[in-house]
C-alpha positions in Angstrom: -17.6 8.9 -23.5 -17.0 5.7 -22.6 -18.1 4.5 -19.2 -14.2 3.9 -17.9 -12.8 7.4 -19.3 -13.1 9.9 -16.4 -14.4 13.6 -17.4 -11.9 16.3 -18.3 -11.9 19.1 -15.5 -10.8 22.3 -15.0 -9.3 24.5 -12.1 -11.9 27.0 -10.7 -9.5 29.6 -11.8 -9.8 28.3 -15.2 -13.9 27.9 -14.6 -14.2 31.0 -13.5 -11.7 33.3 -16.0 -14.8 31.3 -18.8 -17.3 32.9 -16.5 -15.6 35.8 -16.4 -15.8 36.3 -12.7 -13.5 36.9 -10.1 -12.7 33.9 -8.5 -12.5 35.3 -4.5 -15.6 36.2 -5.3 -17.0 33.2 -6.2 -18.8 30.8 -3.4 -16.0 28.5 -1.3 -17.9 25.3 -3.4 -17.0 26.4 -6.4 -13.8 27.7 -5.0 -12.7 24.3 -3.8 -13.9 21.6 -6.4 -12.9 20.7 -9.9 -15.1 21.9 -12.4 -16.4 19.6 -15.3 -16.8 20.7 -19.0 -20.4 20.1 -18.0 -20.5 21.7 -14.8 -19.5 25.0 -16.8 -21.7 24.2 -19.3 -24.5 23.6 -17.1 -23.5 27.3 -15.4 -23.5 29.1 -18.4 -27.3 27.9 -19.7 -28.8 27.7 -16.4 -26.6 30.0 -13.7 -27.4 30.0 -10.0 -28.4 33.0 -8.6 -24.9 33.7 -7.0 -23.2 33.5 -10.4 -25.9 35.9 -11.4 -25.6 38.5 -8.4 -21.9 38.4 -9.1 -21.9 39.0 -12.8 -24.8 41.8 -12.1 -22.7 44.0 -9.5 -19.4 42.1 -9.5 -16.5 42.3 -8.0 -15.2 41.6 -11.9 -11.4 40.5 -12.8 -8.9 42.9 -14.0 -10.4 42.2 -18.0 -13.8 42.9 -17.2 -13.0 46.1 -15.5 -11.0 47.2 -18.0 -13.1 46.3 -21.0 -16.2 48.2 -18.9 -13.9 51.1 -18.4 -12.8 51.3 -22.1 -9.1 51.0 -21.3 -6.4 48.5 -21.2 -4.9 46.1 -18.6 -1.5 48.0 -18.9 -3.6 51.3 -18.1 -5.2 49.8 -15.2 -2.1 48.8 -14.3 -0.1 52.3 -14.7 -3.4 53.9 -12.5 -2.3 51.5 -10.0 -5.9 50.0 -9.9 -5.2 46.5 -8.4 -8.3 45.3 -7.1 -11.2 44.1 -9.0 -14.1 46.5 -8.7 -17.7 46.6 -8.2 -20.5 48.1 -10.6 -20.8 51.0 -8.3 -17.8 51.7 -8.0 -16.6 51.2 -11.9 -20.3 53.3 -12.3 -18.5 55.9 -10.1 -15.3 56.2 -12.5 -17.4 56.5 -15.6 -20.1 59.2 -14.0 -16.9 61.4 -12.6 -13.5 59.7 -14.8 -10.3 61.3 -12.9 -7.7 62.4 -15.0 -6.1 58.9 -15.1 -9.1 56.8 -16.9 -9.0 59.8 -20.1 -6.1 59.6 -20.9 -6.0 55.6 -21.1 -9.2 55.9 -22.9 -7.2 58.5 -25.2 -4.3 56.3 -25.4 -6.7 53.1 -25.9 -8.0 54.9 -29.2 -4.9 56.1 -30.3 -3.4 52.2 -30.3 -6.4 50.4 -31.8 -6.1 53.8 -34.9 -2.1 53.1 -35.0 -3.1 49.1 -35.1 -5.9 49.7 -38.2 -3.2 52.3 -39.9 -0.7 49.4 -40.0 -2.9 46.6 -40.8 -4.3 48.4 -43.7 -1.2 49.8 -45.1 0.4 46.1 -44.6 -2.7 44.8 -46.8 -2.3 47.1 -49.5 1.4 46.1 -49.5 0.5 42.4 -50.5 -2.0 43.5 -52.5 0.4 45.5 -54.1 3.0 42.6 -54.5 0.0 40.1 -55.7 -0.7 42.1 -59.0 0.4 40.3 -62.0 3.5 42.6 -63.8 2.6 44.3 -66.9 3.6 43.8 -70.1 6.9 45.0 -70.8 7.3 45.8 -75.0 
């Protein structure tokens, strides 16, 4: 880089949704500055021991809940789950899961099975259409 080019930074929303942390969480430093491409870098290699504590017991973001809980946004969404959660209490769901969290896990699986049904069906359509016509005599 040249010496007269400033570094390309990023919002700590942006810094931290990389991280995969929740941002409120976060310490008001990192909360308040621009983060550098090598800032993040230099996090993700060598992390201080708040990012560590955080990504250890949380609070995580709405995707990091979810993907822990095995279920969607939209079904943490439709449970009415707004806030971000901590281990314990996202250990808590999983050791005791209310009626809510099976059936988005149910209705997780039975997306992603639709989803491979109609990307496989869809493959053996072109596949089908790729195949060189026989001879006709």
């Amino acid at each position: 880089m040249s010496p007269d080019r400033k570094p390309q930074t990023m919002k700590p929303l942006t810094a931290a949704n990389k991280l995969g942390i929740y941002l409120p969480a976060a310490p008001e430093e990192f909360r308040e500055s621009a983060i550098t491409r090598e800032d993040l870098e230099k996090l993700r290699t060598d992390p201080p021991a708040w990012l560590t504590e955080l990504r250890r017991t949380g609070p995580f973001p709405r995707d990091v809940v979810a993907r822990k809980l095995g279920i969607s946004h939209s079904g943490l969404a439709r449970a009415d789950v707004s806030d971000a959660l901590t281990t314990d209490q996202i250990d808590a769901l999983l050791a005791d899961p209310p009626a809510w969290l099976l059936r988005e896990r149910e209705s997780l699986v039975a997306v992603r099975a639709e989803n491979e049904r109609i990307k496989t069906k869809e493959a053996e359509r072109r596949a089908a259409t790729n195949r060189p016509a026989k001879n006709r005599a």
